[in-house]
N, C-alpha and C positions, 0 to 999 in steps of 0.2 A: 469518639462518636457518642452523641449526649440523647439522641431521638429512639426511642425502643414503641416500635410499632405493635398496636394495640390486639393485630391481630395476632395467631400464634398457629404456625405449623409445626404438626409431629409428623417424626420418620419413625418408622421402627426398622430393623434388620439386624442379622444375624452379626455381621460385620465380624465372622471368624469366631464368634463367640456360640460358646453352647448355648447360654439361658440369651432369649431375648431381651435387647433392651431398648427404652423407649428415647426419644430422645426431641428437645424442644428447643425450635429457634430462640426462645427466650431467654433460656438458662445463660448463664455466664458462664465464664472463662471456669472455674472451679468446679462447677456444677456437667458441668460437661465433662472433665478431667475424672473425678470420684464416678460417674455415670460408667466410661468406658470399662474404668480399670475395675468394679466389680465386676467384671463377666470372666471366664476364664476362657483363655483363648486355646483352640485345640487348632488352628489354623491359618495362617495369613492373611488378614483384609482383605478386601478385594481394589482395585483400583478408585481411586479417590476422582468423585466429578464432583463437580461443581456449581452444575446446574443445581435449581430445584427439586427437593424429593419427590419424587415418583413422578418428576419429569421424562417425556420419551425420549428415549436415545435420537440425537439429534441427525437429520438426513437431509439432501436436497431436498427442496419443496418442488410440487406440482404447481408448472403452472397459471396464473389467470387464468379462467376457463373461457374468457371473454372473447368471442375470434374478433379480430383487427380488420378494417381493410386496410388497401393496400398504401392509403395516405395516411392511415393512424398509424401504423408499423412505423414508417419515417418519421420519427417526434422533430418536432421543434425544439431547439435546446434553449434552455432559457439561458438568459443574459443580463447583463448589467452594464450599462456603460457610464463612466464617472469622470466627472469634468473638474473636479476639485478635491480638494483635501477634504472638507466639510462632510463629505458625501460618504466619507469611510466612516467616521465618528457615528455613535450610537448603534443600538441594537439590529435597526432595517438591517444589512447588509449581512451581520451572522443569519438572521430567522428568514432571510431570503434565501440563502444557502443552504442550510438544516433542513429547508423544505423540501427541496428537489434531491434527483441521482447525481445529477452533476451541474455544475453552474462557471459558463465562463465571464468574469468580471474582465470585461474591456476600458484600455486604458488606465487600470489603476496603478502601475508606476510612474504616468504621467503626474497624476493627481499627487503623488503622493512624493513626484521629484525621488524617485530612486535611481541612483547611478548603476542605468546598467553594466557600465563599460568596465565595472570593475569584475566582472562573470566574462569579459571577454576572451576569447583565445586569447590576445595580445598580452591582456594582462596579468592573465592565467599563467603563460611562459615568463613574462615580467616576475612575477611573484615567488614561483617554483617552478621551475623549469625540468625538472628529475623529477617531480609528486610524483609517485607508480597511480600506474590505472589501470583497469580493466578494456582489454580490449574483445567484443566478437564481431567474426568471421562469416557474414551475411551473404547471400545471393540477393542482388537487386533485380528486385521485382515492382510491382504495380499495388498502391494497396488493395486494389480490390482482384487482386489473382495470389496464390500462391502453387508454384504446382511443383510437384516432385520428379526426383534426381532426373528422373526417364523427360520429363515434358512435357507427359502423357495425358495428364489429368490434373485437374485442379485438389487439394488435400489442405486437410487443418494440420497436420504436423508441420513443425518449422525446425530448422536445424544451424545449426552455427557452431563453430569451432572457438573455444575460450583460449585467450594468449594474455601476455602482461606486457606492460609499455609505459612511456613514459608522456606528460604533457605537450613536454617539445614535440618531441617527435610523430603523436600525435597529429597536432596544431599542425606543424610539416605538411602531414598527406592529406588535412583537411585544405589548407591551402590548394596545393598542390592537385586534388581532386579537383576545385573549383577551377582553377584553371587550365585543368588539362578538358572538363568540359566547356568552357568557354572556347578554345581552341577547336574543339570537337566541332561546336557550332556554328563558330567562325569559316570554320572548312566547309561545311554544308548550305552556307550564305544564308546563316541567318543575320549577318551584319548587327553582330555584337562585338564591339571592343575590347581588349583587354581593359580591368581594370580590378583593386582590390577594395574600391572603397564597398563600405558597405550596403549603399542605399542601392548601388548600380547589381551587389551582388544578389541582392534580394531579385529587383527586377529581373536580374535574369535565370532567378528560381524559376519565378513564374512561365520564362518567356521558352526553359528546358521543358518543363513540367505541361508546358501546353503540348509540346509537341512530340513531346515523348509519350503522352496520356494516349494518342491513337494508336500508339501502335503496341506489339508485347517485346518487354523489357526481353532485353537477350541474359543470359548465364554469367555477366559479368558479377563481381566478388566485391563487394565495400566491405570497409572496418566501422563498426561503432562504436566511442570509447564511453566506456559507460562505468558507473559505481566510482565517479571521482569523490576522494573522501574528502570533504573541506569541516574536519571540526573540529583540527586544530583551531586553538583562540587565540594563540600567537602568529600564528602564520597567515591566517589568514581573517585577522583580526578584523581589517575594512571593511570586508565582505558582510562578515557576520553584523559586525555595527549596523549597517548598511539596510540589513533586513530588519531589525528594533524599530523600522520607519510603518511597516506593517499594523493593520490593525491585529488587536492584540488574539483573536481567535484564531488566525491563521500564521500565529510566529512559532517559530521553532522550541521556543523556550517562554514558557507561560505557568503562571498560578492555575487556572483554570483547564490547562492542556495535561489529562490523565498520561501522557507521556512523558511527563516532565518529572512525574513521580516513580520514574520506574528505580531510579538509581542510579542507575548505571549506563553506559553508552551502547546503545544500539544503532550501529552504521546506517546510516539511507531513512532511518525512523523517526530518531529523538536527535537528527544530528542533519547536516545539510549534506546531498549529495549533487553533483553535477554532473550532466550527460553532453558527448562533444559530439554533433552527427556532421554527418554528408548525407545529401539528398539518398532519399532512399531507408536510411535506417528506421529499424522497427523496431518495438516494443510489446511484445505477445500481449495476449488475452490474460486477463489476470485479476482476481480482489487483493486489495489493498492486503497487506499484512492484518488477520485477526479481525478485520473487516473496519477496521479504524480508516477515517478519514486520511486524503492528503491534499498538499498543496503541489502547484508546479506551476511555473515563471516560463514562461518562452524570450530568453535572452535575446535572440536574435542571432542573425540580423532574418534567416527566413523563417517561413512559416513550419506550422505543424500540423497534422490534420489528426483530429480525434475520433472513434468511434466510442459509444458506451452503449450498454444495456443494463435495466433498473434492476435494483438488487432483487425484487421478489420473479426476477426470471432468470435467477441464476442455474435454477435445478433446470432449465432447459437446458442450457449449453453446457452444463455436465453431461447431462443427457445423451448430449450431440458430439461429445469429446471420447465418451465410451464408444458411439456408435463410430465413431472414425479412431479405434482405437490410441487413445492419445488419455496417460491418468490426468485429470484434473488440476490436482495439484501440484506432482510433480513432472509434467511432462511441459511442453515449451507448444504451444498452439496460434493458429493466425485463425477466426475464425470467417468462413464462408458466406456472403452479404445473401446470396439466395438461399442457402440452406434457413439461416436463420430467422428469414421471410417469410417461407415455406414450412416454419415451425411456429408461427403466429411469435415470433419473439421482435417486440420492437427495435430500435437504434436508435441514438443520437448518431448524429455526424457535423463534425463544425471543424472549422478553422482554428487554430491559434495561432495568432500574430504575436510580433518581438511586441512585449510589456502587457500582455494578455496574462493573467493569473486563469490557470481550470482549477475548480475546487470540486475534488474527488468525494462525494457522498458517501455513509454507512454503505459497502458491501454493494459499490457499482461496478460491475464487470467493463473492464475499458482496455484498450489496444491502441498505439499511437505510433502516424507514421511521419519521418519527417519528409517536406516537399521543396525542400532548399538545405542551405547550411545554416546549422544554427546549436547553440547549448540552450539546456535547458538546467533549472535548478529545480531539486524538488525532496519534501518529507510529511512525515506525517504528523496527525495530530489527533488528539482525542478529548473530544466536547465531554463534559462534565454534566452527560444526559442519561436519563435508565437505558434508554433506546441503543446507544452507543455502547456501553455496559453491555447489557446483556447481547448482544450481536456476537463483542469481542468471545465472551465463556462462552457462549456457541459454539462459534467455529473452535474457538479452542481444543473443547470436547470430541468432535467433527475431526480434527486433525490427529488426534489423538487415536480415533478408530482407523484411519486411513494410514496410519504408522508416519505423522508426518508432523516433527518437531515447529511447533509454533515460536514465532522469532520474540513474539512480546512472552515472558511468563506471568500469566493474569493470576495466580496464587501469591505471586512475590509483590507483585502489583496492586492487588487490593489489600494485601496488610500494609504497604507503604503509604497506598491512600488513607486508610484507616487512620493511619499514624500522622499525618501530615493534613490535612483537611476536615472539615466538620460539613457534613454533608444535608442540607436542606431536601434536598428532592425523597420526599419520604420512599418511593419506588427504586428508587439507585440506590436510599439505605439499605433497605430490605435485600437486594440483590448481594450488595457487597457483605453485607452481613452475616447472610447464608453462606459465602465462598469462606469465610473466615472459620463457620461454623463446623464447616464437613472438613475441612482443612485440618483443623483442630484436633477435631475427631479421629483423623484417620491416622496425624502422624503420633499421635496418643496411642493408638490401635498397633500400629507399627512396633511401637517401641513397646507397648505388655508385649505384644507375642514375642520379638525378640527375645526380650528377658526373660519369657517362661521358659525359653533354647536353653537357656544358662548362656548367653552368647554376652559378651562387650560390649558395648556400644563404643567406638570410640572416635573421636572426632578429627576430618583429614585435611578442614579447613586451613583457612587463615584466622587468628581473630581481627573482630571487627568486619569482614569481609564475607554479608550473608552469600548462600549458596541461589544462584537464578534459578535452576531446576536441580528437582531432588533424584532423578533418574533417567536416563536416556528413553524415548518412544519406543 
């Protein structure tokens, strides 16, 4: 990194040490090193962030203060529909994205001639037939109801039982789901046909989903196979080829994608993962990992219906997950269309149809349900923006106070970036700078006091093989 910004923050603090000492984003790698190790340490550091010095300890926000009515609470979700290859090329379609919470791009596997059929069940079982997956154990419901064990009442908690399984078998009872309702509908004369193709299977998503929409779902139990790992490159080499068709902001594997630099393989993040539904399945309330963007594909053959709310009203629906006792972070939540109304928090709500991309914004709170059969593909990515940057060490810090191990490690990650990149955006310098600088600092800090213990230091690695986190949350 070649750019040293002109301006210059001091920290001062004790940092375990008797005598204070002063300390300047400026200084180098040495200068910071002779800095620490003149103090004597009668103490332990304290724990190492990474935000800016004498930034506040990071919290949900409060907030807009702006009341909504009852048509601005319902946002319009923006869109994109693309009728060619040409239309993906150049900058429009990233800075139309980066701009909004969420953005669904219609039609761009057409445009872009991607074979979905290779994401198919068929060819899924074709491929690997034994891949393990993730399977849970759903009650089908209504998106817009979820109520608990009793019936009683409508509630944001959600529950489901985790098991393991395999693609076959899977595929099987997604099959076999499909047409045991088919069957179901048949008997009730809605004069629908057996069939398996897929254009007929779609239609009669719709043609369930209208008539199931009036009334409340009964306690019947679906499976969602979800966290299918595709990043083997040999196995499932097509696929991946398959997506390089992608403009290059939204591919899994990119120069410009801060995930590509982590090192190392992070499942569902910097790697492709697949989800296999039957009508019905959900996907909780939830930010992106570290608040890093994503991508997701609606394979098909039915739809999926999204909601989202904008990052800066996230501290709401924390808010609203305390007050229905449910943590945040770790807990599994469906959230309530009128509670959220009724808290001035707005919503997206849109469709995603088979070759519809959603592209998931910095730190959009989103819930998705499906309204037919269909797999979906999806991961993350991270824009080479200060904005993106500093979100991620946020919440980082954020998770950190909540005792809740963050999946990307952004200390490990911005030295790599450091190492690997030469970074223009003078505000993302300064950001990542700083994470380098307190970093430094503190496992410098670490090791004097150590060694004033008279203690070893000794190393339990691998060589070559850096460590992603230097201690459990």
């Amino acid at each position: 990194m070649s750019i040293i910004p002109k301006s210059e923050i001091k920290s001062e603090k004790f940092l375990g040490s008797n005598v204070k000492l002063t300390y300047s984003t400026t200084m180098d790698s040495k200068q910071i090193i002779d800095t620490v190790k003149s103090g004597a340490f009668s103490e332990a550091p304290p724990k190492c962030c990474i935000l800016e010095p004498n930034a506040p300890k990071p919290a949900p926000p409060d907030c807009p203060a702006q009341t909504l009515t009852r048509e601005q609470l319902l946002l319009s979700t923006p869109s994109i529909v693309l009728e060619n290859r040409n239309q993906t090329c150049g900058p429009l379609l990233e800075e139309f994205c980066l701009k909004h919470p969420i953005v669904v791009v219609r039609k761009l596997t057409a445009a872009l001639e991607l074979d979905l059929s290779l994401f198919s069940s068929k060819t899924l079982v074709e491929t690997s037939p034994n891949h393990p997956i993730e399977v849970r154990l759903q009650e089908h419901q209504g998106p817009d109801e979820n109520w608990d064990a009793s019936q009683g009442k409508q509630v944001w908690k959600c529950t489901s039982q985790r098991t393991r399984s395999t693609i076959i078998r899977y595929a099987n009872y997604q099959s076999s789901s499909y047409q045991d309702s088919v069957k179901e509908q048949v008997d009730e004369g809605a004069g629908v046909t057996m069939s398996s193709d897929s254009s007929r299977m779609d239609s009669f998503s719709a043609s369930v989903w209208k008539k199931r929409k009036s009334k409340q779902f009964n306690s019947k139990y679906l499976k969602f196979g979800t966290n299918v790992d595709l990043s083997d490159e040999r196995k499932w080499s097509l696929q991946l080829k398959e997506l390089t068709k992608l403009p290059a902001f939204t591919r899994v594997a990119s120069a410009a994608n801060m995930l590509s630099h982590v090192g190392h393989t992070i499942l569902g993040v910097n790697t492709v993962q697949l989800y296999m539904k039957v009508q019905g399945c959900r996907t909780g309330g939830h930010q992106e990992n570290n608040n890093f963007c994503s991508v997701n594909i609606n394979i098909g053959p039915g739809d999926c219906e999204w909601f989202a709310v904008p990052e800066e009203y996230w501290g709401g629906i924390q808010q609203l997950c305390v007050k229905n006792d449910i943590d945040y972070l770790h807990g599994s939540w469906w959230p309530n269309m009128k509670d959220l109304l009724d808290s001035n928090i707005p919503v997206y709500r849109f469709i995603q149809r088979p070759g519809d991309l959603v592209w998931v914004n910095i730190g959009c709170v989103h819930w998705v349900y499906s309204r037919g059969w269909c797999n979906n593909i999806a991961w993350n990515v991270g824009p080479l923006t200060a904005r993106q940057y500093s979100m991620a060490i946020e919440r980082y810090e954020w998770n950190k106070l909540q005792h809740y191990m963050s999946v990307i490690p952004m200390v490990h990650l911005s030295w790599n970036l450091a190492r690997n990149i030469k970074v223009s955006d003078r505000k993302l310098f300064h950001l990542i700078k700083n994470c380098l600088f307190q970093s430094l600092r503190h496992v410098i800090a670490t090791l004097e006091f150590v060694k004033s213990k008279n203690v070893n230091v000794e190393f339990h690695g691998r060589d070559n093989n850096a460590s992603h986190y230097c201690e459990q949350c």
